[in-house]
C-alpha positions as CSV (number, residue, x, y, z in Angstrom):
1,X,69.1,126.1,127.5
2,X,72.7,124.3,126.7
3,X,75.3,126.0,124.8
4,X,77.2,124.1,122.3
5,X,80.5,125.2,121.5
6,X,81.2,125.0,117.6
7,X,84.8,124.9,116.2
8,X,84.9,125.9,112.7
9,X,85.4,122.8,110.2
10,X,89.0,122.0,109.7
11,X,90.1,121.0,106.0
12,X,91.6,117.6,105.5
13,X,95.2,119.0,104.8
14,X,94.9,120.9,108.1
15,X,93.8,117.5,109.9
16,X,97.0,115.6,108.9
17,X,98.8,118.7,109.6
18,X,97.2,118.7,113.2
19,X,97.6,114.8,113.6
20,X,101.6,114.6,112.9
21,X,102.0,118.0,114.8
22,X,99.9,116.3,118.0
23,X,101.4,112.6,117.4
24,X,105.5,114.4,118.0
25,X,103.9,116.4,120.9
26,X,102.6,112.7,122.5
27,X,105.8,111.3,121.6
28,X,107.9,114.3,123.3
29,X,105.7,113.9,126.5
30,X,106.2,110.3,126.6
31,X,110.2,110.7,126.5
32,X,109.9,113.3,129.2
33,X,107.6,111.0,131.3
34,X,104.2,112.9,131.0
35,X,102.1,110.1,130.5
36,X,98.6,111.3,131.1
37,X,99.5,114.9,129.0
38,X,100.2,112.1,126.5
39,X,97.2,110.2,127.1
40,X,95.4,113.5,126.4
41,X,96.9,114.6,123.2
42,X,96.5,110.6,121.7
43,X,93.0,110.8,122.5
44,X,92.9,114.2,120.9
45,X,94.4,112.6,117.7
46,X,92.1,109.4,117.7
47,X,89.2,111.9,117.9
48,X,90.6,113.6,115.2
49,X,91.5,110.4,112.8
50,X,87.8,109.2,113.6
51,X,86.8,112.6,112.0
52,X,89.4,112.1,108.9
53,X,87.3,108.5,108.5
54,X,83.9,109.9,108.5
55,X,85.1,112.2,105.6
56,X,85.9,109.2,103.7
């Protein structure tokens, strides 16, 4: 049997809240030469924007 994980529904205000916060983060790693922890967190927020658009 597989286990899903499921994360409870974020509001739209909380998703642009999350995408700014994660988009500085990215930007902060970048500057300080973490490329792939920035790679991570970009991916994080294109998952996230794809979400935003589905709402739409």
């Amino acid at each position: 049997m597989e286990h899903t994980v499921h994360r409870p529904r974020m509001s739209d205000n909380e998703l642009r809240k999350a995408i700014g916060t994660l988009q500085q983060r990215a930007d902060d790693a970048r500057k300080q030469g973490a490329d792939d922890d920035a790679a991570r967190i970009e991916r994080t927020i294109a998952d996230y924007r794809d979400e935003m658009s589905q709402r739409l």
